[in-house]
C-alpha positions as CSV (number, residue, x, y, z in Angstrom):
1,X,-18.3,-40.7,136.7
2,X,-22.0,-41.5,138.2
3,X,-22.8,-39.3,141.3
4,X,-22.7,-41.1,144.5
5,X,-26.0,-41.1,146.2
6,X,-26.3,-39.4,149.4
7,X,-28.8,-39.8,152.6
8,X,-29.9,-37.3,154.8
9,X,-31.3,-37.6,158.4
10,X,-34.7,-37.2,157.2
11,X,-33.5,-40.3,154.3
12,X,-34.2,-38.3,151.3
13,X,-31.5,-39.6,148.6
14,X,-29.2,-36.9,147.2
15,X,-26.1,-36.6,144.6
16,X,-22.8,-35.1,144.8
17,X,-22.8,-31.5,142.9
18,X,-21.3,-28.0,143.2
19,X,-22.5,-26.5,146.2
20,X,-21.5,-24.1,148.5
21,X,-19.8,-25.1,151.8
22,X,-18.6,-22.7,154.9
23,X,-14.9,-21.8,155.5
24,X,-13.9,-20.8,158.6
25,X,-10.8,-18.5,159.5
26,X,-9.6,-19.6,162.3
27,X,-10.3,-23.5,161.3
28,X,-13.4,-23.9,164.0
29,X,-14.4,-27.9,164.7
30,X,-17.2,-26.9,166.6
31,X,-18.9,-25.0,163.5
32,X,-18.6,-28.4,161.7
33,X,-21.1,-27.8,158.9
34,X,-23.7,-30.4,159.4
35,X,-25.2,-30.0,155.7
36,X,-24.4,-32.6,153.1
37,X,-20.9,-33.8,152.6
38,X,-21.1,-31.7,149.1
39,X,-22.1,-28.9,150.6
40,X,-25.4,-26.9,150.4
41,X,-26.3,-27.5,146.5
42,X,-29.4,-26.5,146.9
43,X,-28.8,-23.0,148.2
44,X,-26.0,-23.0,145.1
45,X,-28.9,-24.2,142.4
46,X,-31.6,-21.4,143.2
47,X,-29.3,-18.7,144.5
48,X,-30.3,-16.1,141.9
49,X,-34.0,-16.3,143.1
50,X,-32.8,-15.7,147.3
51,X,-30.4,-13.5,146.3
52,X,-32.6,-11.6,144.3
53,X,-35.0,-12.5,147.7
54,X,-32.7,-11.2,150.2
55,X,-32.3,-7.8,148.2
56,X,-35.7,-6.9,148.2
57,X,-36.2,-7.9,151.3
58,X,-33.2,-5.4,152.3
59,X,-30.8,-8.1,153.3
60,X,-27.1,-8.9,152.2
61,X,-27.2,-11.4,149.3
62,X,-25.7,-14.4,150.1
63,X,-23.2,-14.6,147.0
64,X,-22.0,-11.6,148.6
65,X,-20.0,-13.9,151.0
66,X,-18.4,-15.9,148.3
67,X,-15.9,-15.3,145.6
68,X,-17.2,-12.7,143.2
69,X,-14.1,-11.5,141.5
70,X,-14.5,-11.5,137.8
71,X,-13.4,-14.1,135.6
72,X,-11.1,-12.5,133.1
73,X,-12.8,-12.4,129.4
74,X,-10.3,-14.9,127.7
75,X,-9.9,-17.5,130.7
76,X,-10.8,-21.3,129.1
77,X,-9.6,-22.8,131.9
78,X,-10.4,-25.1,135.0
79,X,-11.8,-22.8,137.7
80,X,-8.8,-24.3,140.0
81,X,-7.0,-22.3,138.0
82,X,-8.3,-19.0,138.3
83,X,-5.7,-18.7,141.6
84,X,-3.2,-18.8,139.5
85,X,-4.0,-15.8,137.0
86,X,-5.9,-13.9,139.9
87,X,-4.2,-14.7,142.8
88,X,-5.7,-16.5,146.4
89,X,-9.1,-15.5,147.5
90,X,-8.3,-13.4,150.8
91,X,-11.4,-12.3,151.7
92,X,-13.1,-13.1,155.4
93,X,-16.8,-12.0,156.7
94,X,-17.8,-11.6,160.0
95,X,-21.0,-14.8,160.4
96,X,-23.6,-12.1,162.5
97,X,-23.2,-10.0,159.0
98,X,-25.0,-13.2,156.8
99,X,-27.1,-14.4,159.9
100,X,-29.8,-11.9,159.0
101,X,-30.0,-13.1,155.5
102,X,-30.3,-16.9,156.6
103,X,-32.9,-16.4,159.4
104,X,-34.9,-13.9,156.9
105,X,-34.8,-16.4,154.2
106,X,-35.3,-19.3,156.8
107,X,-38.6,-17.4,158.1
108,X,-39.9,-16.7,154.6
109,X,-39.4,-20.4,153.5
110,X,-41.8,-21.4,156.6
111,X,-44.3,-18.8,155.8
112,X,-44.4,-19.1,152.1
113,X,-41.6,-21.1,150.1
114,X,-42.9,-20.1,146.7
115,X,-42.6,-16.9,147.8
116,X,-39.2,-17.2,147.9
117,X,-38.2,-20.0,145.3
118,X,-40.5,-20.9,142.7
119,X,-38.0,-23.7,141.1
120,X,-35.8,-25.1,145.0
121,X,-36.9,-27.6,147.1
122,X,-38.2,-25.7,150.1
123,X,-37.2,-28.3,152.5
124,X,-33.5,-29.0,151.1
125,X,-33.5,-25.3,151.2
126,X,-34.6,-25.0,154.9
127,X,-32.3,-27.9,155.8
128,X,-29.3,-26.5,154.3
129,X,-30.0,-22.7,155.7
130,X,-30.8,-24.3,158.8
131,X,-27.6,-26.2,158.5
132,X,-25.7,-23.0,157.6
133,X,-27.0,-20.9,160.3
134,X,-26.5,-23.0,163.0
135,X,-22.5,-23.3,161.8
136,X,-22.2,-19.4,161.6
137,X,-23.6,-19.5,164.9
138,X,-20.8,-21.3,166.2
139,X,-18.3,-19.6,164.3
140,X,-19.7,-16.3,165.4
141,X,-19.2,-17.6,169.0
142,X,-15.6,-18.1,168.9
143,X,-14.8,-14.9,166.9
144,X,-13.9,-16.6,163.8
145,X,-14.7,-15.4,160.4
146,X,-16.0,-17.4,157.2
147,X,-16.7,-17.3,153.7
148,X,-19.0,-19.5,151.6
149,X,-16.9,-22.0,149.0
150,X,-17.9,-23.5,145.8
151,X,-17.2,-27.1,146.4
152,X,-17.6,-30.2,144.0
């Protein structure tokens, strides 16, 4: 199947890949996540490099707010599946605990972007951040809690 192209405000052409995308406990319509409908897959394709970022810098990584249980050694297969050998994912963060991360990051993208990705696309990244900050925001607003999803 051929990726559907996508198009930003700014009318840069995207494709659909795994990326991560905000879940919010309660449900929250007014943190609608106003990132690309596949989520933030530029965040997802450098997030070694800000995690590693956001460590130094002595910020959370933002993996920490998704799924990090390990896959068992002999699992082969679909990652839908992983539920069913290791049970639903019940885990919730507070949004003001990853906001730090996302405005450091955020800042240090403006500054210097190859200070903080050498291989992203500094302004995908700043859009998606930007995008993810301002939904936290929201959600942090009405008390509702969230955790970052891989989505295809």
């Amino acid at each position: 199947m051929t990726p559907a192209p996508l198009f930003a405000p700014d009318q840069h052409t995207f494709t659909m890949s795994l990326g991560f995308h905000p879940e919010f406990n309660p449900s929250q319509p007014s943190s609608a996540f106003a990132c690309y409908p596949d989520g933030c897959c530029e965040i997802l394709s450098v997030c070694e490099e800000l995690d590693s970022f956001a460590t130094e810098a002595g910020w959370r990584p933002l993996s920490s707010f998704a799924d990090n249980r390990p896959v068992p050694e002999d699992f082969e297969g679909d990652p839908s599946e992983l539920d069913d050998i290791q049970g639903p994912w019940e885990e919730w963060f507070t949004p003001a605990d990853a906001l730090p991360t996302i405005d450091g990051l955020i800042g240090a993208l403006e500054e210097n972007p190859d200070d903080v990705s050498e291989t992203g696309d500094a302004e995908a990244l700043l859009f998606e951040l930007r995008a993810l900050g301002d939904a936290l925001r929201a959600a942090d607003s009405a008390r509702a809690s969230f955790r970052l999803m891989l989505v295809e």
